[in-house]
Structures are given as structure tokens and as C-alpha cells.
N, C-alpha and C positions, 0 to 999 in steps of 0.2 A: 914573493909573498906566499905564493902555492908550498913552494918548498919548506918555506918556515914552516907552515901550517899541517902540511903533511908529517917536519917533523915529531913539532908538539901532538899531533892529537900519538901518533906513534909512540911516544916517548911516556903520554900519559894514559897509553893501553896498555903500555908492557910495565908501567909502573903497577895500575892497580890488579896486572896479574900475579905481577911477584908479591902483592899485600895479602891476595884472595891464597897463592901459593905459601906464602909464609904462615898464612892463621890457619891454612888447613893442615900445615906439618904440625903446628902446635897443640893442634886438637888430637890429631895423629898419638904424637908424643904423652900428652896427658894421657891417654886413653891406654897404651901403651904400657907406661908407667901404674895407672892402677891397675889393667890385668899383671901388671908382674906381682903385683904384692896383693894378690884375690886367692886364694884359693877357687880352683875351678870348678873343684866338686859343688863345694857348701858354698860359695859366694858369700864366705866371710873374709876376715884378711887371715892372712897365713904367717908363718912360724918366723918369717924371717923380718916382717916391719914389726911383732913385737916387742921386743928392745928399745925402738928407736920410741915409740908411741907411747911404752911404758916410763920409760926414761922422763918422757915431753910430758907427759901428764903428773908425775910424780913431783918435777921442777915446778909446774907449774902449779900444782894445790897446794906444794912446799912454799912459793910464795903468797898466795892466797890465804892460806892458814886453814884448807880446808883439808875434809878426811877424804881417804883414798879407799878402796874396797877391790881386792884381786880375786878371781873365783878360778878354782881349777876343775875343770867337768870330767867327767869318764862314764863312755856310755856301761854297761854294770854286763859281762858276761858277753862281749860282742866278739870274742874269739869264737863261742858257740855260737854264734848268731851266723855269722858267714859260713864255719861247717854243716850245719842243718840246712841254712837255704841259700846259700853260693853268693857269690861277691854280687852280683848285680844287686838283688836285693840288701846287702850289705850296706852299697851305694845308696843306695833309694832311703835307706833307714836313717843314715850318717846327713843327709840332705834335708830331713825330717824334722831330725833330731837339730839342726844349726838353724831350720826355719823360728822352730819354737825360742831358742835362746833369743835370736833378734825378737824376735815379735816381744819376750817379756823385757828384752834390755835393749829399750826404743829412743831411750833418750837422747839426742842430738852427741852426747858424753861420753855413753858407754862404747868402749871398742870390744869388738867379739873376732875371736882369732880361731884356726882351728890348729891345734899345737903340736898334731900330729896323729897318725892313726884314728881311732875312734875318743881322743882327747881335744877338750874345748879349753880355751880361755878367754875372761870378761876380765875387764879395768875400767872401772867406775870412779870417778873422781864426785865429789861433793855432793855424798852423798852418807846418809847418819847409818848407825847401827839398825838401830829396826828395821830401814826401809832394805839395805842391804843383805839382812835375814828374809826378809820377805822377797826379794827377788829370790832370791836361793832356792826358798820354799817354790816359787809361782815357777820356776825351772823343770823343777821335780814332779810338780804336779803336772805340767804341760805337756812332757814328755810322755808320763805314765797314763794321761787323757788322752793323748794322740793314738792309744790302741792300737800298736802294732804289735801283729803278733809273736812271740816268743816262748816255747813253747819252755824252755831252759831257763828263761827269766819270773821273776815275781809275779805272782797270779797272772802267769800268762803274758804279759806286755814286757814288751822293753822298757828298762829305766837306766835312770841315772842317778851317778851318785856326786858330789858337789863338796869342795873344800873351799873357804872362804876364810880370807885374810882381811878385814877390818881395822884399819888405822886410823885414829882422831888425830893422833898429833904423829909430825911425820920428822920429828927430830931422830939422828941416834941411828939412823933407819935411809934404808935404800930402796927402790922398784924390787931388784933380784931378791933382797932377802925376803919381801912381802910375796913376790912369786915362791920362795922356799916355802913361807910358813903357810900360804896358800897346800903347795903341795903336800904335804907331811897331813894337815886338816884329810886332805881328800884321802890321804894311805888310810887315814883314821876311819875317814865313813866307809869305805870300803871295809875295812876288817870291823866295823859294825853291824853289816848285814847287806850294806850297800841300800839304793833308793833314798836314801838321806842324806840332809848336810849335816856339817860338821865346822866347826869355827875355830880359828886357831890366830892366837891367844883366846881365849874363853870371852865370852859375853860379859857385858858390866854386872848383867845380873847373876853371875854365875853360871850360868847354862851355856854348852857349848855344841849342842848335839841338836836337830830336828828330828829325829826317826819314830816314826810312826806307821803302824798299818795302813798300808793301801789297797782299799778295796778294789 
């Protein structure tokens, strides 16, 4: 009876250490699995899950019937920016700059990528034109509020300049091409003057452009 007894309680300690060791590899593994797809700098996700998230999000508003919204970021002059005051502060600006995009695209929704270099990308599913302008806007403004110095940039502060690709209906139309027409938008606010968005295909109401003075 000892011996049974001896077995079992043995038999159900080495049990619940392979359970405690099994959920602590899993936790391991998840945790794992999202620093690989984090960007380390910005603690946004990084260039290589968005595809997969673009894709999933696009099928998924595609069945939904709802609109899709891509933004392509570029901070505005930031190859000056590390010449004048050396990569750390580079760092430090680019870490800044990715805090502010999360803070204005908070929705449980929006996914925020950093797409390489001093480039961001947002994917916003179900969400309208106007509010989608207005993130744009509240990006720009956030950025140019946060007052870092630049002495090469727009009155002095770093900014950013923002291309936005807005789709209500998502026939006819793929993730990559709304990341294209995202892009080509941002070429646009760039040879605009930069600090501004820029929206491609154009607004319902005709206007395609935000650029305005910042003081």
C-alpha cells in the first residue's frame, strides 16, 4: 500500500510539473513569437507581419462590408535630422514619433507598423472618411506638438508628412494596391511641402490635400 502510495502521489508531482513546465514554454513561445514581429526600437509591429495583418484585415472588412483606411507615414527631413544630431537622438525621435501614432490610432483595430527606416504604416478597418482624415490630421498635429527640435525641419520641429488611402467599398481592390495608392498619396504630400496629408483617390468632397500652416 506504501508503495502504491508512494507511486501515485510521485506520479501526480511529476504530472503537475510537466503541466506548470508545459504552460511556462507556452507563455515562453507567445512572448517570443510577438517580440519577433515588434519592432524593438518603436514597440510597434514591424515590416514583416504586415502582409499577413493587412491581408486578415482587408478579408475581413471585405466580408463585413465595411471601409478599410491605409496610412503611409514619413517622418519629413529625418536624413537631416541624424546628420545634425547623430543617431541616438535619431532613435530617441523615431521612438517619439511611433509613441504619438499609437496614442492617436488607439482603437483596439488600428494596427501601427514601423515600415522601415524613418517610415510608419496604420490599417484601420471600419472606419468612415472623415474620422479617417482626422486621424491623419491629429498624427500631424501630434508629431509637430511633441516639439522636437529641428533645426532643418518646419518652424523648427520635426514633422511628418502622411498618405492615406481611404476605401468604402472593397470590391475590384486588394490590401497591396491600397498600400500602393497609400503610397503615391504620401510621394504627393511630400512634394507638397511635406507636414501634411494627402489622400489618394481624392475625398467625396473633392479635396484631397490637408496642408496648412504650422505654427
Amino acid at each position: 500500500m506504501l508503495s502504491v502510495l508512494a507511486m501515485t502521489l510521485a506520479y501526480l508531482t511529476i504530472t503537475a510539473g510537466l503541466c506548470a513546465f508545459n504552460r511556462h514554454n507556452e507563455t515562453n513561445i507567445r512572448t517570443i513569437a510577438r517580440l519577433s514581429h515588434t519592432d524593438p526600437l518603436t514597440g510597434v509591429y514591424n515590416r514583416q507581419l504586415l502582409e499577413e495583418l493587412s491581408n486578415s484585415e482587408f478579408k475581413r472588412s471585405l466580408r463585413a462590408e465595411e471601409p478599410l483606411a491605409i496610412y503611409m507615414l514619413d517622418i519629413d527631413h529625418f536624413k537631416k535630422f541624424n546628420d545634425r544630431y547623430g543617431h541616438v537622438a535619431g532613435d530617441s525621435a523615431l521612438a517619439a514619433v511611433a509613441t504619438v501614432i499609437r496614442n492617436s490610432a488607439r482603437r483596439a483595430s488600428d494596427l501601427v507598423f514601423r515600415y522601415g527606416g524613418e517610415e510608419f504604416c496604420v490599417v484601420c478597418s471600419a472606419i468612415e472618411e472623415k474620422d479617417a482624415l482626422t486621424l491623419a490630421d491629429a498624427i500631424v498635429e501630434g508629431v509637430r506638438a511633441a516639439g522636437i527640435v529641428h533645426a532643418d525641419g518646419e518652424n523648427g520641429v520635426l514633422t511628418i508628412s502622411v498618405g492615406l488611402s481611404h476605401q468604402a467599398r472593397l470590391v475590384d481592390t486588394d490590401a497591396q494596391r491600397i498600400l500602393e495608392s497609400a503610397d503615391v498619396a504620401l510621394y504627393q504630400a511630400k512634394q507638397s511641402g511635406r507636414n501634411c496629408v494627402v489622400q489618394n483617390p481624392p475625398a467625396e468632397d473633392g479635396g484631397n490635400q490637408v496642408c496648412s500652416e504650422r505654427a
